[in-house]
Structure formats: structure tokens, C-alpha cells
N, C-alpha and C positions, 0 to 999 in steps of 0.2 A: 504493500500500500504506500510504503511512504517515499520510492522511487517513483511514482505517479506523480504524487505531488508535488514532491520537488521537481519534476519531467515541467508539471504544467507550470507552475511558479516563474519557473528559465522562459519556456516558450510560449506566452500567452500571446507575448507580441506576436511570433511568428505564427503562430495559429489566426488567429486575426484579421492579417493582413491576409493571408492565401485562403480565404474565407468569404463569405455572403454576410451581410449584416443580420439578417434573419436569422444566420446561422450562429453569429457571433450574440446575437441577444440573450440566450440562455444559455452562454458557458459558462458565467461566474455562477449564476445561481445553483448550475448541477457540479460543480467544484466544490461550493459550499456542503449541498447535500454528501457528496462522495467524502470527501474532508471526516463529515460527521457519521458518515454510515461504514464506513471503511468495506472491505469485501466479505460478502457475507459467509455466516458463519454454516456446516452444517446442524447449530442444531435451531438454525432460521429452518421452518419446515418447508419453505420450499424449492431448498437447497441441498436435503438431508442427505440426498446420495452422491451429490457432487460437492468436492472440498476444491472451491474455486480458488481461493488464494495460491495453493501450491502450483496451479497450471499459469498463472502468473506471476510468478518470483521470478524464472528466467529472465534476460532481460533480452530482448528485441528490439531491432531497429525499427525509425520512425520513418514514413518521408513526410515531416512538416514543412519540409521548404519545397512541397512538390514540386520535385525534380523529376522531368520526364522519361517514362518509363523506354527505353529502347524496343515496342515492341508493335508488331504489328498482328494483332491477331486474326486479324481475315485472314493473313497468306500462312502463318504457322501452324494457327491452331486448329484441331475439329474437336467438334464437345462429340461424345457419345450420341448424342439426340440430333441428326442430322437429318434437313430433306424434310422437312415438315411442316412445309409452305407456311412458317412461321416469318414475320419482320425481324429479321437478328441485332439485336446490340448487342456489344461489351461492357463491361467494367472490366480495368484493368485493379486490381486492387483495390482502391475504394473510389478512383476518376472515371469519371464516362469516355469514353471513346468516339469521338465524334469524327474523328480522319478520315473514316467512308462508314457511309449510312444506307440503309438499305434501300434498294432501287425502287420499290413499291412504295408510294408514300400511304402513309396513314388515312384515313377520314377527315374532312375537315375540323379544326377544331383541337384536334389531338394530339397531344403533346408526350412525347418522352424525350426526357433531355438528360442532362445534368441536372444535380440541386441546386448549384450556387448558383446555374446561370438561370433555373425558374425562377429563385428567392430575386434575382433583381429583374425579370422580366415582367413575372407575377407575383412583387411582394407580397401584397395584402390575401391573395390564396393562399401561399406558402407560411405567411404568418399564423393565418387564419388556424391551421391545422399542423403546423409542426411545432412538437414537444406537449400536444396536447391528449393524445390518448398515452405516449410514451413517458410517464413525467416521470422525471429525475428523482424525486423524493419517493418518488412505490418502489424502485431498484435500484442500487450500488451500479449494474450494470447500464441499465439506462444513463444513469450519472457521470459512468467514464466513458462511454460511447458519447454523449451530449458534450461531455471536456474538449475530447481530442477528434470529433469528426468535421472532415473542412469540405467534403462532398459525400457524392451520392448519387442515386438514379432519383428523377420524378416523372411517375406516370399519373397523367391527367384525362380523363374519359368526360365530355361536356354534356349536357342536357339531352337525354334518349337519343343517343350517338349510339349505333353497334358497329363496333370492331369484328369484323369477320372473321378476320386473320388474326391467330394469336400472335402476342407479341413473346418472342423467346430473349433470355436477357442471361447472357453467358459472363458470370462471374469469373476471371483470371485470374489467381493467385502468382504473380509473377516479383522476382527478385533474388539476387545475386548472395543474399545475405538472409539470414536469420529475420525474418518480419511481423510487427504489430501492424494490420489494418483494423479500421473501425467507418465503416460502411452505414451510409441511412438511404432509408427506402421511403419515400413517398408516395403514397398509391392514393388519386380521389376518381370517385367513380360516382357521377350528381345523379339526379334522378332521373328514370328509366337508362340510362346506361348502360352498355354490358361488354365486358371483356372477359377477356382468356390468357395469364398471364403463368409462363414456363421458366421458372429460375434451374439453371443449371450451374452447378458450383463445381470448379477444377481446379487443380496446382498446375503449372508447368514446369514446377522446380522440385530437386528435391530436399532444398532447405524447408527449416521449419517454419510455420505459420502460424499467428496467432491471429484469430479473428475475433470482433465484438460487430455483429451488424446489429439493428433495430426498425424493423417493417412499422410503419403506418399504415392502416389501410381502411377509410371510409368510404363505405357502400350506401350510397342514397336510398331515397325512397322510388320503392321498384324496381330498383339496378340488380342487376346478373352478374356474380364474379366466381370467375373458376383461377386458383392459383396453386397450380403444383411445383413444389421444390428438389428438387434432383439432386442429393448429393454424393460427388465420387473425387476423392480427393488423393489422398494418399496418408500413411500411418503415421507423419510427422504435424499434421494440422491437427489444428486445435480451433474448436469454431465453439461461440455463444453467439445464439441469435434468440432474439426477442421478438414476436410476430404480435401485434395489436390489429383486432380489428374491432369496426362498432356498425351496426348494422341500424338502418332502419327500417320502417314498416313496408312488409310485403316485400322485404329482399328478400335476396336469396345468395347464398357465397357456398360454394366448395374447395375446402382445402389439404389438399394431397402435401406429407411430409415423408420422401421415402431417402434411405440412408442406403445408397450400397457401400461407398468403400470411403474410412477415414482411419483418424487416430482419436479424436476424443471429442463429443459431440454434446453437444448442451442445447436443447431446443423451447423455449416458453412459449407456449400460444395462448393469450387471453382473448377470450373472442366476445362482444358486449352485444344481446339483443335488446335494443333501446326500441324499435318499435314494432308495433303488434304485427301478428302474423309472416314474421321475418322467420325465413328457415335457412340451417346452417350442417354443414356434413364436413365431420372432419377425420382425417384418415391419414394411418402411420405405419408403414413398411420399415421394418429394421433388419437387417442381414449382417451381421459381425461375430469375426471369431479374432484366430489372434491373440492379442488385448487388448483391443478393440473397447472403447466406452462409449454407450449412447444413451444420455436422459433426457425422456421427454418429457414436460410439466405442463398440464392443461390446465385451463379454467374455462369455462363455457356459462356464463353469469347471464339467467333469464332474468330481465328485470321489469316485462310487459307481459300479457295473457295474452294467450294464442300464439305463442312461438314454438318452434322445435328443433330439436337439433339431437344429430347421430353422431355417432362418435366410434369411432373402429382401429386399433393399434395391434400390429402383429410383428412380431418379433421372431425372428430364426438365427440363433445362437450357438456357436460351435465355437471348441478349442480353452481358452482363458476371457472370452469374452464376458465382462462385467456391463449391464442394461440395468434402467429401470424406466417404471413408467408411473407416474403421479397425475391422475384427472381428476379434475373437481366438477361437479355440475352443481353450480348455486342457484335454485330458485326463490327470489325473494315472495315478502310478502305481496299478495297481491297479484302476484303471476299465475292468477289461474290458467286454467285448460293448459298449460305445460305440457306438452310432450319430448322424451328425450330417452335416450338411448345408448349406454356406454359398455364398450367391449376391450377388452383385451385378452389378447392372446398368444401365448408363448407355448416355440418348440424349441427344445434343447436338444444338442446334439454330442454333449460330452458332460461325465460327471462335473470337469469343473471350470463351467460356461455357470452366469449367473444372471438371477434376474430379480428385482424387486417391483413386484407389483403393487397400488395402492388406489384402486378407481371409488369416488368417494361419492358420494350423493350429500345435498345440504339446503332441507326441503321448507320454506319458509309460508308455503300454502298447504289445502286441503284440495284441491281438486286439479290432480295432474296425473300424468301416468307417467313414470320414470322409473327405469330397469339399470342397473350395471352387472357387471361380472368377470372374472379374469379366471384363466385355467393357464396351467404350466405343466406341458408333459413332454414324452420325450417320442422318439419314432415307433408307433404300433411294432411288436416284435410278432406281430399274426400278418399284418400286411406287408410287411417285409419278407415272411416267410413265404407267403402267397405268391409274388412276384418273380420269388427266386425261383419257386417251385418251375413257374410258366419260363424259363432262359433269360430273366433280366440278371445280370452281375450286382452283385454284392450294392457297389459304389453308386452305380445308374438309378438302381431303387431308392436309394437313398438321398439322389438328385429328386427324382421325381415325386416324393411324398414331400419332399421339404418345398419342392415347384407348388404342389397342390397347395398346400398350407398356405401358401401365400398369394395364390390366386387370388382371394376374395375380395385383397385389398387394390391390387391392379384392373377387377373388375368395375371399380366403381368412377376411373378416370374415362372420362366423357369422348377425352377428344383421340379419336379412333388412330390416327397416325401412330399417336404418345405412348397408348395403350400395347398396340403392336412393336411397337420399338422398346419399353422395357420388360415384356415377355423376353423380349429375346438378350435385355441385359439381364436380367434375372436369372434366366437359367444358364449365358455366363459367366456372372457370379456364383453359381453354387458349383460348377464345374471347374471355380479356380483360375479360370481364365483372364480374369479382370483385377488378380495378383498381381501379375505380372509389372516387372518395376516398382513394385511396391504401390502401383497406382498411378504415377506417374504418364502421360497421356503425349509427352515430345515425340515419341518413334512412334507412336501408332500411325496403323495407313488405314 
């Protein structure tokens, strides 16, 4: 903690100056906070399985005097998720890439840029909603993320605009050195609106990475948002990311979080139904072995009647892989007619692969229906026997029940390309295939 401090102390000027004023309006305030909150502890409970301090004591390099990056990721890079008659952008790190932009323009109206450069295009939007569902005083993380972040992506969807074409937003982790980025996402989506928004997260190096991003994401009234996250990195990265969203009446949002290849993964999604009849579906794919860490920490807060929301996390764990998973569904007072839905589910694939489950219900009306549940088992030794019986090998079976298992979560992604393309990483990740390099994605053809 107290190398942060000091970090900001030295470089506020520099932070600052290579910054948006919007952006620069609330770093003292979340220095104050983080000052006072320092990193949290695990016996903050919604921390309990992750000891954040220690994945932050290394020390990592900054680029506060954003110095640009040498790189051009159109002609280098290919993400895994290619051909998906998606609009492609970059980040390289935590800057947007705007050197070449994709040849289809947008709908009118529609905006993905950089952050700094919307904060001074569209102050008064960007004021309007950044640091406001993400505030610095609910998380340590939020707080250092708000310190040290000088860009970002913002996506802007205007008044019953649809987006056809999803838009895909290719994360680089690129750097010669040892790296801290700290990344913010702006997402507004006004009423009737609707997009289709594909984050895909990669390294290009195999130095170490430490990431802190922090997602906004406001869904008007009547707007449509699907937003899947993809990540495939490598076993040196280290990523917290904070996902906010706030819904109003008669949305609708789906959000897909699937993990194929990292080193230590820390995910929070608080998702807020503020108006009536808002429905929300969220879903979590985890595949690690290794020692491999991945905690997911939900909250799903109905605070209106007649909302709903489903909730789905599956986990396939093999080797020394240490998971957990924390859901909260809070239905206040007054949110009748509630519906809501939470599952988790875990297969283990070695004695000592681990998992902590904890899906919570926290019911503040009388007139709802709301279910959870989590089970933890390990590969059927009848369906394995069965398989073998009929000429499947040992290994192949063992590919294929762990395939099944995790179908249910790839069945609920909408957009038919996206769907088709991580069946086919999925099954090579359970064949090992997407080891290779330790993750690393330079030499792939």
C-alpha cells in the first residue's frame, strides 16, 4: 500500500497533465479514500478468498508519461475470436488505438473512442456518469484504479440506435518490462438502444502483468445489451476487474464472463435493477488447472418489483487449480414479484484442484420466487466406464464429459459466430492445446 502512495504523491502532476479533466476530477478524492481504506483485507467478506495485497507488493512498471507503445496491432496481432463481422478496436494497454479504425463505420451517432478524448468532446456525458456507479469509497480497488487511470475505451449507443454489428474490443497487454495497467471502460446505452459488445483480453509478452480495469455500464430505458468477456492470457497476468452495471425499466443486459487461460483472476460484477421489469442473465465459464486462480464475486441487487434475473457459473478445474465463487442476490424491501435464479457448478478433475462455493440469497420481500444452488463433483466413474466400454481412450472421455459440462454455459451466448468459435476454443483448451507458450498468442498462425 504504501509504495502506491508514495507512487501517487511523486506523480500526480504527471498523471494530470496526460489526462482529461473529467478524468483528473476525482483522483484526489479516490487517493483520499484508498489512503484511508488501504487494500483490502480477506476477512472484508468480499474479499475472503482473495489476499489482494500480496499480488500487489511486487513492484511494476508505470507508463504515466504515456510513452508510445511501438506497436501495431492490426498487422501483429490475431485474438482467438477472429472473422466475426465484428467493428474491431484495440487497446493497447490501457490507450485506445486509433492509427487505423475499422473500414465499416458505425450508425450514426455512435461513438467508441478513447476516454480522454470523449471527456473533452462530451464533457458533460462523460461527467455525467463516470465514477458514479464505480465510486471510490465502496472499493480500495475502484480507488486505485480512479488514482492512477489517464485513459480508457468509451462506448456510446444514442437514443433507439441498433448497432447490428457487434462491436469487438481487443485488449493488448503489450510491454518490454514487468507492467501495472489500470484501464476504465465507459459503456452508455440511452433508451431503446441496443448493442452487442465482445471484450477479448490477451498478452503479447511474456512478462508479467498486473491489471486493475473498472467497467461502467448504463442501460437505459428499453435498451438491449449483450456483453461477453473473453479471457486468454497467459500464467504470468494478474487481472482485477470491477464490472458495474445499472439497469432501467424494461431492459434487458446479458453478460457472459468466460476465463480460459490466465495466472490469477479476480472478477466483481454488481449488476443494479433500478427499474421495473428490467431483466438480466449472467453467466460464468471457468477452465483452470495448473495454479491457476479464478474468483468470481457477484451481486445482483433487485431494488424495483417485477424484475428478474438468472445467474449461471461453471467451473472445470484440474491439477493445483485454487477457484471460488461468491453470488449475492439482494432483494430489497418492496421488490415484489422478484424472480431470480442462481446456479453454480463445479467439476473437479484432481484431488487437489479446489473450489469454494458460496451463492447467497438476501430476501427483503414476501412475494418472489428465488432459487440458488451449487454442487461440486468430480467425473461420473459409470460414464467414463461406458464410453471406454464403446472405443473412446481413456483421455478423449475425459475431454468430452468435461466438453458437456460446460456446454450449458456456451449455450446461452446469443451471437451464433461467438458461440461457434469458443466451442471450438473450449475443446482446445481441454485438449491442452491452448498451453502452448504458456498462453502467449506472438507465433500463432
Amino acid at each position: 500500500m504504501k509504495q502506491y502512495i508514495e507512487l501517487y504523491e511523486q506523480c500526480r502532476g504527471m498523471l494530470n497533465g496526460h489526462s482529461a479533466p473529467v478524468l483528473n476530477a476525482l483522483r484526489e478524492e479516490a487517493f483520499g479514500h484508498f489512503r484511508q481504506m488501504g487494500f483490502p483485507s480477506q476477512k472484508v467478506e468480499r474479499y475472503k478468498y482473495t489476499d489482494v495485497a500480496r499480488h500487489f507488493a511486487p513492484d511494476f512498471g508505470l507508463n504515466l508519461n504515456r510513452l508510445s507503445i511501438p506497436v501495431n496491432p492490426y498487422e501483429v496481432f490475431k485474438c482467438d475470436v477472429p472473422n466475426l463481422s465484428t467493428s474491431l478496436y484495440f487497446v493497447v494497454n490501457d490507450q485506445f488505438y486509433d492509427k487505423a479504425l475499422p473500414a465499416v463505420p458505425l450508425p450514426e451517432g455512435v461513438v467508441v473512442d478513447s476516454l480522454c478524448r470523449a471527456a473533452e468532446t462530451f464533457p458533460e456525458l462523460v461527467k455525467h456518469h463516470y465514477g458514479t456507479l464505480a465510486r471510490s469509497r465502496k472499493d480500495a480497488l475502484n480507488a486505485l484504479n480512479t488514482m492512477f487511470c489517464q485513459d480508457g475505451l468509451f462506448v456510446y449507443v444514442p437514443r433507439n440506435v441498433v448497432v447490428e454489428r457487434p462491436i469487438q474490443i481487443v485488449n493488448v497487454l503489450r510491454s518490454d518490462v514487468s507492467l501495472m495497467v489500470n484501464r476504465r471502460v465507459l459503456v452508455i446505452l440511452e433508451e431503446g438502444a441496443s448493442a452487442t459488445l465482445l471484450f477479448c483480453d490477451h498478452a503479447m509478452d511474456s512478462h508479467a502483468f498486473l491489471t486493475t480495469q473498472v467497467i461502467e455500464t448504463f442501460v437505459g430505458e428499453n435498451a438491449h445489451l449483450e456483453l461477453y468477456e473473453l479471457e486468454e492470457t497467459h500464467v504470468r497476468n494478474t487481472r482485477f476487474s470491477n464490472l458495474y452495471a445499472d439497469q432501467k425499466a424494461y431492459s434487458s443486459a446479458v453478460l457472459d464472463n468466460i476465463t480460459l487461460h490466465n495466472g490469477v483472476t479476480r472478477n466483481r460484477t454488481d449488476l443494479t435493477l433500478s427499474g421495473e421489469y428490467a431483466e438480466t442473465t449472467l453467466n460464468g465459464l471457468v477452465i483452470a488447472d495448473k495454479e491457476q486462480q479464478v474468483d468470481n464475486n457477484t451481486l445482483i441487487d433487485h431494488r424495483v418489483p417485477h424484475c428478474q434475473s438468472q445467474q449461471l457459473y461453471k467451473y472445470v478445474l484440474d491439477d493445483k487449480a485454487r477457484c471460488a465463487f461468491a453470488g449475492r442476490v439482494l432483494v430489497r424491501e418492496g421488490a415484489q414479484k422478484t424472480v431470480s435464479q442462481e446456479t453454480n457448478a463445479n467439476l473437479l478433475g484432481s484431488r487437489e484442484a479446489r473450489i469454494y462455493t458460496q451463492p447467497m440469497l438476501e430476501i427483503y420481500a414476501d412475494d418472489v420466487k428465488c432459487s440458488h444452488g451449487s454442487t461440486v463433483g468430480q467425473l461420473g466413474e459409470q460414464a467414463m466406464f461406458y464410453m471406454q466400454q464403446r472405443g473412446i481412450p481413456y483421455e478423449e472421455a475425459r475431454m468430452l464429459l468435461k466438453f458437456a459440462f460446460a456446454a450449458d454455459v456456451l449455450s446461452t451466448i446469443h451471437l451464433d459466430a461467438l458461440h461457434d468459435r469458443l466451442n471450438y476454443l473450449v475443446d482446445k483448451r481441454f485438449r491442452g492445446e491452448l498451453n502452448k507458450c504458456e498462453g502467449c498468442r506472438m507465433c500463432k498462425n
